[in-house]
MILUMSE-231184 format. One line per field, with one value per residue (C-alpha): y, z, x; residue number from 0; residue in three letters. Coordinates in steps of 0.1 Angstrom, whole numbers, plus 5000, padded with zeros to 4 digits. Each point is the difference from the previous one (the first is absolute). Example, Ala and Ser with C-alpha at 12.3 -4.5 7.8 and 13.67 -1.06 7.14 Angstrom:
north <- (4955  5034)
up <- (5078  4993)
east <- (5123  5014)
nr <- (0  1)
rest <- (ala  ser)
REM end
This chain:
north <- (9112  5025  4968  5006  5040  4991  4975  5024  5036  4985  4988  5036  5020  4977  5002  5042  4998  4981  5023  5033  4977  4997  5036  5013  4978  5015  5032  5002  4985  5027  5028  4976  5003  5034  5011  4980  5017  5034  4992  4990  5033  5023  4982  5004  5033  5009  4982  5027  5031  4985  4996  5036  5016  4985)
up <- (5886  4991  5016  5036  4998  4995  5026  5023  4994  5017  5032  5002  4993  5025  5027  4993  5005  5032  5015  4987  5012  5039  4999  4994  5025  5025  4988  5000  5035  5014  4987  5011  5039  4994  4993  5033  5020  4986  5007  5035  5002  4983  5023  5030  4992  4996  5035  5016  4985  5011  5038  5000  4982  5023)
east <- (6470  4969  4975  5024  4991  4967  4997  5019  4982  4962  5023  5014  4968  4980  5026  5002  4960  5000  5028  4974  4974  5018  5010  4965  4984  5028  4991  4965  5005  5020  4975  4970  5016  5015  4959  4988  5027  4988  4963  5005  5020  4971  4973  5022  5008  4958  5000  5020  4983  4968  5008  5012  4975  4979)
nr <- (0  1  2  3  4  5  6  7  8  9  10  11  12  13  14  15  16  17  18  19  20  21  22  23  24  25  26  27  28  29  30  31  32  33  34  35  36  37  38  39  40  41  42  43  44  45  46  47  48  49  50  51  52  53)
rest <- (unk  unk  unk  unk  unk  unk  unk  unk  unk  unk  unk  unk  unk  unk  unk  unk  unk  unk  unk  unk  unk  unk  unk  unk  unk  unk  unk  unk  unk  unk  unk  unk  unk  unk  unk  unk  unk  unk  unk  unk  unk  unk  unk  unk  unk  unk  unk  unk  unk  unk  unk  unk  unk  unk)
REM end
């Protein structure tokens, strides 16, 4: 019986780790796009001030 629990526990820690794993990918993936999007809208943004200072 203990040699099942310890055959089980690595399975459940490794498939906890590759759902953190997956989540954080997703994650940082959102923020990465989120940050473009923000640029684009900064730069943009500068775009428009320029042409009417101007």
């Amino acid at each position: 019986m203990p040699s099942d629990d310890n055959f089980c526990l690595p399975i459940i820690v490794t498939e906890n780790l590759l759902k953190i794993v997956s989540l954080s990918a997703d994650y940082a993936y959102e923020v990465t796009s989120m940050t473009f999007f923000v640029k684009q809208l900064v730069i943009s943004s500068f775009e428009v001030n320029k042409k009417e200072l101007t």
